[in-house]
C-alpha positions, -999 to 999 in steps of 0.1 A, spaced: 225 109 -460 192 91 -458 160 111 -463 141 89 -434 155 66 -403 125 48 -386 133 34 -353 109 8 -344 93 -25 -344 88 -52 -374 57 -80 -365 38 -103 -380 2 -91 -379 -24 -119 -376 -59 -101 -384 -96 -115 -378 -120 -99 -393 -161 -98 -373 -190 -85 -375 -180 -70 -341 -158 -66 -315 -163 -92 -283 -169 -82 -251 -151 -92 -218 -156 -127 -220 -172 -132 -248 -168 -150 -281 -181 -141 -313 -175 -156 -351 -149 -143 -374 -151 -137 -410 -122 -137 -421 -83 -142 -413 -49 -132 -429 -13 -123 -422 2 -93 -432 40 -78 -425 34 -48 -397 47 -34 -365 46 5 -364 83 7 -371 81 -14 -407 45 2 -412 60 36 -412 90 29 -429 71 18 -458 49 47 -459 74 69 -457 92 54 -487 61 49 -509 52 88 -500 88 95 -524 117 88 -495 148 72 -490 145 50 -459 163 31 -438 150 9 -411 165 0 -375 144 -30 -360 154 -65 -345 136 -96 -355 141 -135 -346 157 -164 -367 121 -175 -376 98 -177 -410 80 -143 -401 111 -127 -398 123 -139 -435 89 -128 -444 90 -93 -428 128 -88 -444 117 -98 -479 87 -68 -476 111 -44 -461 133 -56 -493 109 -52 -518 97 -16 -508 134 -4 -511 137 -1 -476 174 -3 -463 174 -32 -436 214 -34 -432 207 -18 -393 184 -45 -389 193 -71 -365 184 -105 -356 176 -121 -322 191 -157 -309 169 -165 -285 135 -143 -286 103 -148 -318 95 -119 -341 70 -99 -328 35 -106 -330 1 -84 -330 -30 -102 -327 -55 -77 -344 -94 -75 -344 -113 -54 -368 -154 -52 -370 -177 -40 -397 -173 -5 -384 -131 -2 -394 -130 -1 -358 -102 -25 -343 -83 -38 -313 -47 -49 -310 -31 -68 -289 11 -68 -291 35 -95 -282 66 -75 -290 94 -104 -291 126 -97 -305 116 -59 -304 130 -57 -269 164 -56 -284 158 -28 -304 194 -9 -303 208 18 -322 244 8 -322 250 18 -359 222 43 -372 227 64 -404 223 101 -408 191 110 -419 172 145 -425 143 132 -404 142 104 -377 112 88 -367 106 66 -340 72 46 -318 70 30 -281 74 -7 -295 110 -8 -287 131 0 -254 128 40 -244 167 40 -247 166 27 -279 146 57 -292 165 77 -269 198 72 -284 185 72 -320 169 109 -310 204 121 -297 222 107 -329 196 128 -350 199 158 -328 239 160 -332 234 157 -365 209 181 -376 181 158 -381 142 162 -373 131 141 -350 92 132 -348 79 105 -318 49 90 -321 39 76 -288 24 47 -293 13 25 -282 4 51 -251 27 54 -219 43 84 -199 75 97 -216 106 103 -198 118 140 -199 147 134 -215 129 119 -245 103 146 -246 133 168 -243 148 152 -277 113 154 -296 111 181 -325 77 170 -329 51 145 -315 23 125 -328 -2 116 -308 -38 104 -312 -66 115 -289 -61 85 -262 -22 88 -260 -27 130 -256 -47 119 -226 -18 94 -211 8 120 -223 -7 148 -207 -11 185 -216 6 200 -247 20 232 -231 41 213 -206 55 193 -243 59 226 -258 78 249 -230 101 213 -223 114 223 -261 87 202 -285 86 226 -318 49 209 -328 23 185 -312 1 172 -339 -28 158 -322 -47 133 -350 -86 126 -344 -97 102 -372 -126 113 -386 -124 148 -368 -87 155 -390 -60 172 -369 -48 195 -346 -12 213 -349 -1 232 -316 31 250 -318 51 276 -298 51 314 -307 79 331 -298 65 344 -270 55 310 -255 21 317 -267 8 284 -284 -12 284 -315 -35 256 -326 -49 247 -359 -68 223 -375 -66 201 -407 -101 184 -416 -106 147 -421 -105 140 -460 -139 119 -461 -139 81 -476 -153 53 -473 -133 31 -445 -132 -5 -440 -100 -8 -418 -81 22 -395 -53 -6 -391 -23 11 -402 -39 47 -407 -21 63 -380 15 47 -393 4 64 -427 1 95 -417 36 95 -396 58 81 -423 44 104 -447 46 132 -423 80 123 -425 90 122 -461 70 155 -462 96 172 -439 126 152 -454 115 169 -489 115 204 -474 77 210 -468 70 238 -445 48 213 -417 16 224 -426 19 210 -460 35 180 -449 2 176 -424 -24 179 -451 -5 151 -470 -2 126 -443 -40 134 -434 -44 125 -468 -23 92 -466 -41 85 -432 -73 86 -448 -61 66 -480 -50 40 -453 -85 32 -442 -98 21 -477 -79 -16 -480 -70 -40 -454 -45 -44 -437 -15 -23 -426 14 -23 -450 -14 -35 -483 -32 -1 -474 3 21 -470 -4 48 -500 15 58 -528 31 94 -538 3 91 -572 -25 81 -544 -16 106 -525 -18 140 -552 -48 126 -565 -71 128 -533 -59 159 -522 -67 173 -561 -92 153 -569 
């Protein structure tokens, strides 16, 4: 049995760096540009391996170079890619990404081969994780595979969108930032349709967990931000969830598994780029005791 399943996507991230971020219309002068290996599902894979799991990923990609690229980064982080399966006919994905002086960013996604996402074959795993880049059915089925067999199953619902009952319905617990809570809707409603934990994160302002007493009386409580000095969010937010993850997959009551992807998430923000940034379990213990 794996430790960690991640359902998701696997893109090529192109990233501009500017001084700031155009307006409608506008054009302003980069720094900076680079490639990096990304998409939320091989973002949080990775995290969640280099936070101490055993990981396997579940992803499509094309017959393309960023696709050999994307595999050979999965491969070196000891990420299991045997469920990962290749498209004939549509491009790995793509994410054109802006980020300005501030860490702030915008992203634009061109999911390609992500649409055919499926979870045909899918190993058992204490924990499954899973995004929005790939089909609703796909997650779906890869949440119903978990459920029947005893796993955890965490959504993070991005990027924002309504979600089906039925998947809300299969979510242990959900991740969403302050924006998707908004789309998503009130947590009670999440939490009386069978959601065990909402774990609203906030960036700078840390995070909120909400969960369900036994007498349908929600709790809330907050985990402060871990202050550092940020030059890129890209990839924060896929830290947190993969080492959420591995938290939970090791046996960490949640609260101590939140305090450690906080600390992952902010760890994130101090290099560019998403999977460069992706902390380490070493990283990790020595912010939260240094």
């Amino acid at each position: 049995m794996r430790d960690v399943v991640v359902v998701g996507s696997a893109n090529l991230d192109l990233v501009a760096s500017t001084p700031r971020l155009p307006a409608p219309g506008e054009t302003v002068t980069g720094d900076a540009y680079t490639e990096y290996a990304g998409g939320k599902g091989l973002n949080q894979a990775i995290a969640a391996g280099r936070a101490g799991a055993d990981v396997a990923l579940v992803a499509c990609v094309g017959r393309d170079s960023a696709a050999e690229h994307l595999l050979e980064v999965a491969r070196l982080a000891d990420i299991d890619i045997t469920f990962v399966e290749r498209s004939d006919h549509l491009p790995t994905g793509r994410a054109l990404i802006m980020v300005d002086e501030e860490a702030e960013n915008t992203i634009v996604v061109v999911p390609g081969a992500n649409q055919e996402v499926t979870v045909a074959t899918i190993p058992t795993s204490r924990v499954v994780l899973a995004q929005l880049e790939t089909p609703f059915e796909s997650v779906v089925a890869a949440f119903d595979h978990g459920r029947a067999n005893g796993s955890v199953t965490i959504l993070n619902p991005a990027p924002a969108a309504h979600l089906p009952i039925e998947l809300i319905a299969l979510s242990d617990i959900i991740v969403p930032n302050e924006h998707e809570l908004e789309l998503i809707g009130e947590i009670d409603p999440l939490l009386a349709a069978g959601v065990q934990a909402v774990i609203v994160t906030r960036g700078s302002h840390g995070v909120t967990i909400t969960t369900a007493g036994r007498s349908h009386d929600s709790t809330t409580r907050a985990v402060p931000a871990i202050p550092v000095d940020a030059i890129d969010t890209t990839g924060a937010g896929d830290a947190f969830c993969g080492c959420l993850a591995a938290g939970l997959a090791a046996g960490l009551e949640l609260d101590a598994a939140v305090r450690r992807a906080v600390a992952a998430g902010a760890l994130a923000t101090t290099v560019p780029g998403a999977v460069p940034s992706l902390p380490t379990t070493d990283q990790i213990d020595t912010l939260l005791n240094g």
